[in-house]
Residue, then its C-alpha position, 0 to 999 in steps of 0.5 A: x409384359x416381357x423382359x427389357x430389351x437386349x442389345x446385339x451387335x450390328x448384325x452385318x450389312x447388305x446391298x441387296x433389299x432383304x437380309x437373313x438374320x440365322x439361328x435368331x431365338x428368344x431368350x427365357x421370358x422374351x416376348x418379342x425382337x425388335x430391330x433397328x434398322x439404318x441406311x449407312x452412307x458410302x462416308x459412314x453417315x448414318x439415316x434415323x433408325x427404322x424399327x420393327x418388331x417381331x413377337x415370338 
């Protein structure tokens, strides 16, 4: 089993249906990126996260 996850800050925000995360590597040990996805409202409500998971 890999590490504990660590925490990022939000990443940015786009319009479009796809978003580039660059330069994104696995630290010492990690096994996996998972991501947390959320749809913001033009009033800044936010949906339930949708998450994915990419292994290294």
């Amino acid at each position: 089993m890999g590490r504990p996850h660590r925490r990022q800050p939000p990443l940015g925000a786009t319009c479009p249906r796809a978003f580039y995360v660059p330069d994104l590597a696995p630290e010492l040990g990690e096994c996996a990126a998972r991501f947390e996805v959320r749809a913001v409202g033009e009033l800044y409500t936010a949906s339930t996260p949708a998450t994915a998971v990419h292994p290294w």
